[in-house]
N, C-alpha and C positions, 0 to 999 in steps of 0.2 A: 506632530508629524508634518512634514514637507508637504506641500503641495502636490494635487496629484498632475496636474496640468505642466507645473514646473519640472516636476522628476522626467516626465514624458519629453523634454526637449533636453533632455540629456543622451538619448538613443540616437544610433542612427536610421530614425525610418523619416520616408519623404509620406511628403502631404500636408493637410493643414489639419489642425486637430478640431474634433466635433466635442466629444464631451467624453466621459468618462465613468462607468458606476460599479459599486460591489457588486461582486459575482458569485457563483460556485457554495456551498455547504462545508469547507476542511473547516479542521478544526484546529489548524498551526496557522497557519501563513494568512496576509491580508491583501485578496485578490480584486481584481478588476478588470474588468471588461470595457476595452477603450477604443473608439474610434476614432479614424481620421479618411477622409476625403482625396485620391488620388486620383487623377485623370477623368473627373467627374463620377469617380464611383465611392464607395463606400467601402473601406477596409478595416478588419478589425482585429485588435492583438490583447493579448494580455498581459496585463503588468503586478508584478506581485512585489510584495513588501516583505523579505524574509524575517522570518521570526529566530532574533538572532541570541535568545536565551533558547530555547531548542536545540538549536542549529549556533553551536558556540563559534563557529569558523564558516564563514560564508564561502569564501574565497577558495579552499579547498573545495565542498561542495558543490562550486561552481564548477571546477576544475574539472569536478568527478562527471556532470553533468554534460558539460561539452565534447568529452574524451566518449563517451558512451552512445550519443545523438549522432557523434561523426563517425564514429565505427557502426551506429544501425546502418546510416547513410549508405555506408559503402557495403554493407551486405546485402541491401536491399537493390543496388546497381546493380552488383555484379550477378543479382536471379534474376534481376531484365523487370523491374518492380513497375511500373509507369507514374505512379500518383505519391511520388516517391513526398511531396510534400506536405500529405494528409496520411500519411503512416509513421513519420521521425519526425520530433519536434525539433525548433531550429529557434536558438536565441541567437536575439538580435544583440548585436555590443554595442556599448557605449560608445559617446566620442574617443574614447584614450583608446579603443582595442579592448577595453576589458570585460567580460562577460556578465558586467553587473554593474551598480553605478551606486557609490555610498552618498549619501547625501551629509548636511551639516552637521544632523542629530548623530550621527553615526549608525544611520540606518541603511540597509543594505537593499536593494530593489533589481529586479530583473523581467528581462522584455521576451514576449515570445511570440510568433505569428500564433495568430491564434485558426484553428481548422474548421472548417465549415461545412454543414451538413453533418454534424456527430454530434452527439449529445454521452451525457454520464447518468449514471441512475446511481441513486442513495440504496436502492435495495430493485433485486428483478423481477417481472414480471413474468418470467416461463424461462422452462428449463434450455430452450434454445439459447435465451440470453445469459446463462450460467456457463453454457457449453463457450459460448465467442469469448466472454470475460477469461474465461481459464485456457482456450486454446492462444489469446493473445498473452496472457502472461507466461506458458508453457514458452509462446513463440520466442519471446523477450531472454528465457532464459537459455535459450539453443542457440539465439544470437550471437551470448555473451558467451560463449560455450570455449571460445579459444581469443577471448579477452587480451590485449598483450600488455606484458608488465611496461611500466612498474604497479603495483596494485591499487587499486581506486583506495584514495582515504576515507577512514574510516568517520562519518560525520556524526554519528553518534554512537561511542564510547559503548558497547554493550548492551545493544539497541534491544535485539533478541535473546540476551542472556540470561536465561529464567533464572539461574541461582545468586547472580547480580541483582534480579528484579526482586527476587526472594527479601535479601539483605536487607536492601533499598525500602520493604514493606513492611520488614519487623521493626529496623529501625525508627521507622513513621509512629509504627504501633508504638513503641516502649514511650516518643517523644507523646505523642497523642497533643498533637500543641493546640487544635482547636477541639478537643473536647469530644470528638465525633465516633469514638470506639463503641461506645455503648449502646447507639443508635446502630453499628455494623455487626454486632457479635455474632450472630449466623456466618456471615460473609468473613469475617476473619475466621473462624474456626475452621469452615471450608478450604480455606485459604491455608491453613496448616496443615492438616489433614491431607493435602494432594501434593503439597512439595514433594513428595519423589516424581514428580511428573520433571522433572527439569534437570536429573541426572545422567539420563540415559545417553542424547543426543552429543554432550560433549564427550562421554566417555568411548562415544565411535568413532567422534573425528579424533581424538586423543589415540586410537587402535589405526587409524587410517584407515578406517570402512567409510566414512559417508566424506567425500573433497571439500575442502570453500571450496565455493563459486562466485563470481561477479552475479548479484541479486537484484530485487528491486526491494524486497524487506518493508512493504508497506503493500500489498496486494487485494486493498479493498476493490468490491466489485467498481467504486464511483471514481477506482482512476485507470480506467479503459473507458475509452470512447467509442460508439457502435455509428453505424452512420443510421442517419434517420429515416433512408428507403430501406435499404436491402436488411438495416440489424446486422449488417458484420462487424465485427470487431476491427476498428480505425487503426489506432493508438494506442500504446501504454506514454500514461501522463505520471504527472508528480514524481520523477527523480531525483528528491531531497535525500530521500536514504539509499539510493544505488552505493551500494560499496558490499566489501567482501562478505559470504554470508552462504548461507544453508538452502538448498533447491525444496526443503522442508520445511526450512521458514516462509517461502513465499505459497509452497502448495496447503500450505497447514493453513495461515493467515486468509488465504482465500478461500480454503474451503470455511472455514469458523465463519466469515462475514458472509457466507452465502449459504448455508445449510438452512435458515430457517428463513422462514417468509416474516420476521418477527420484523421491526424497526430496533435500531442495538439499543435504546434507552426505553421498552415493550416493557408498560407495568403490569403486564396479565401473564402470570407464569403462565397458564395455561397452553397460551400457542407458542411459546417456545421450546422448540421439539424439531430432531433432524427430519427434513423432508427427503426421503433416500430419494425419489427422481432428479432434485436438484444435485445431490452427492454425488449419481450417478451420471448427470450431463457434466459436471465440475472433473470428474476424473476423466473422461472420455474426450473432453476439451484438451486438459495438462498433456494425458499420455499421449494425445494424437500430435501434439507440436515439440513435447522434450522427453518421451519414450523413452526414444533411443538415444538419448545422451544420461540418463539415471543410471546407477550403477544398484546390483543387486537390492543392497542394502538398503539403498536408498525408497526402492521401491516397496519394500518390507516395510516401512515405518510412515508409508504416506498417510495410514487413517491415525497412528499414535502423535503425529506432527498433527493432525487436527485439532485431536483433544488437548496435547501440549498447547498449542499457540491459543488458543482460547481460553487455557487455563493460564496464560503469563498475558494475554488483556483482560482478564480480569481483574487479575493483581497490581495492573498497574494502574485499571480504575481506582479500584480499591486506594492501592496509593496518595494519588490526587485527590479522592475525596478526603483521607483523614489530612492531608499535609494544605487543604484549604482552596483546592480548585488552583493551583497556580499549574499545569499544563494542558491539559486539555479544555475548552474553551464551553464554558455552563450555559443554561438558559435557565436554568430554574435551581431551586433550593435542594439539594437531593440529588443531582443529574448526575455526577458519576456514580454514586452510588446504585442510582437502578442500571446505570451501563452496567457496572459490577456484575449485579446480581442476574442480569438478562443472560453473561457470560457462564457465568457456574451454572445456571440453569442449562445452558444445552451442552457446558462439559456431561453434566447429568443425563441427558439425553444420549451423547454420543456415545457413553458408556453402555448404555440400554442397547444400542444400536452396532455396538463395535463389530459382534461376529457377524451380520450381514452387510458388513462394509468390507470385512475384512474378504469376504467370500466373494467381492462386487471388483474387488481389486486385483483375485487372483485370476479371477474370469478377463479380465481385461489387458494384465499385461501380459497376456497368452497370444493377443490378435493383431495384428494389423488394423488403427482404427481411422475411419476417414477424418477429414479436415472440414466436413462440414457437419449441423448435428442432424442423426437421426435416430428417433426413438427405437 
């Protein structure tokens, strides 16, 4: 890998540089937290290393990413925004103008002011902070509400396509190359057992009930930044997978990584279980920022996008562990596999729980909900 010190005088930012360290918890990309020294202060930005077997096409990616920062830009002008540079991330280009800078290895790298005074959480601490995470992701998708063509590329090929991901998991099974099936048999039988959970949602957009939309299709709680006094919601970060996509993929994928107070690799079935106050601040956040840009249907299927999208990251743990850990990035012997099973365990849960979700939902898109949380 390149230098991180040399990649960093390929950008155009001014200063002198201090030093440079890994940053942040993802589990694609390899981040960094870098300063440099201007006008005798202290500035600091982030530099990441895109993961370019992920992410087969940087360059589009990129594209998607600049085109969406500069249209929040200007939605957040024209409502009179002030701090307009600690709510839209802003990459910095390289020397040539280009939104990223390859190096010799033919590694891909990209610069961003970095925001201060915000922080991200791996998992929340109270339902207020479930409410900002989902009223910013609701925000993000009301944004992109009248997106203009041509349409963001797609950066990865059937990112949220359960009966893709389906495929993509039986085939791993039948290959079984590291030997790992026999140590899963619960989790793969689970895992058969629920595919009709991944029929439903293309056969609406196939009828023309639920639209694409410009998404962000990666809606974990730890890419919204809150700031560190007030706990508002800053930011939505990480727009690797912005591209066309289901207002039910990102409300689903949000709520699955926020229902449970569990950490996603939690080897105690026992506390993984929906916390309906968290479900409750996660809906009330969504509807109070993209409400009114949902269409009937769409609002019908918000708690079945739950259990879906948690039942297709399960599967795609599952995946990675029998095919040998080559995407999601391990710490220990076993690590997707208990992501796996942390997943089907509160599919299990949400099931138990669906009719007083479903009832939490029809209560709510009945009102008028504020924009800030209250119990």
């Amino acid at each position: 890998m390149s230098d991180v010190s040399w990649v960093l005088k390929q950008f155009r930012v001014e200063g002198e540089f201090l030093n440079a360290r890994p940053a942040g918890s993802g589990h694609i990309n390899d981040t960094y937290l870098a300063q440099f020294q201007r006008a005798g202060l202290n500035v600091s930005y982030i530099l990441q290393r895109i993961n370019r077997h992920v992410f087969p096409d940087p360059p589009a990616m990129m594209e998607n990413i600049v085109r969406v920062t500069r249209h929040i830009r200007r939605k957040l002008e024209a409502r009179g925004v002030q701090d307009i540079s600690r709510r839209a991330l802003r990459v910095i280009l390289a020397h040539d103008g280009s939104p990223y800078f390859r190096d010799p290895e033919g590694d891909y790298w990209r610069f961003y002011d970095y925001i201060e005074k915000a922080g991200s959480y791996d998992s929340l601490g109270s339902p207020g902070q479930a409410f900002e995470a989902a009223r910013m992701f609701g925000g993000f998708l009301e944004m992109l509400r009248d997106f203009p063509d041509p349409p963001l590329h797609e950066t990865i090929p059937g990112f949220h396509d359960g009966q893709k991901r389906l495929a993509a998991f039986q085939k791993a099974l039948a290959g079984d190359p590291y030997n790992r099936a026999q140590a899963a048999r619960p989790e793969i039988d689970f895992a058969l057992a629920h595919a009709g959970l991944f029929d439903l949602l293309p056969d609406l957009v196939k009828e023309g009930k639920i639209p694409l939309r410009a998404t962000h299709n990666d809606t974990k709680v730890n890419n919204v930044l809150l700031d560190e006094t007030t706990g508002e919601g800053v930011c939505v970060i990480d727009l690797d997978t912005v591209m066309p996509g289901l207002s039910l993929y990102d409300f689903g994928d949000l709520a699955r990584s926020t229902l449970s107070s569990a950490a996603e690799d939690e080897a105690d079935a026992a506390r993984i279980r929906v916390d309906m106050s968290r479900f409750e601040a996660i809906l009330k956040g969504f509807l109070a920022a993209a409400g009114g840009i949902l269409t009937e249907t769409e609002r019908s299927c918000l708690v079945f996008s739950t259990k879906m999208m948690t039942q297709i990251i399960g599967v795609r743990f599952l995946t990675d562990y029998l095919l040998g850990d080559t995407y999601f990035k391990v710490h220990r012997e076993g690590h997707n596999l208990d992501r796996c099973r942390r997943q089907f365990k509160l599919v299990q849960s949400i099931m138990e729980h669906e009719e007083r979700m479903e009832d939490m939902v029809g209560k709510y898109i009945c009102i008028k909900l504020p924009t800030n949380y209250t119990n």
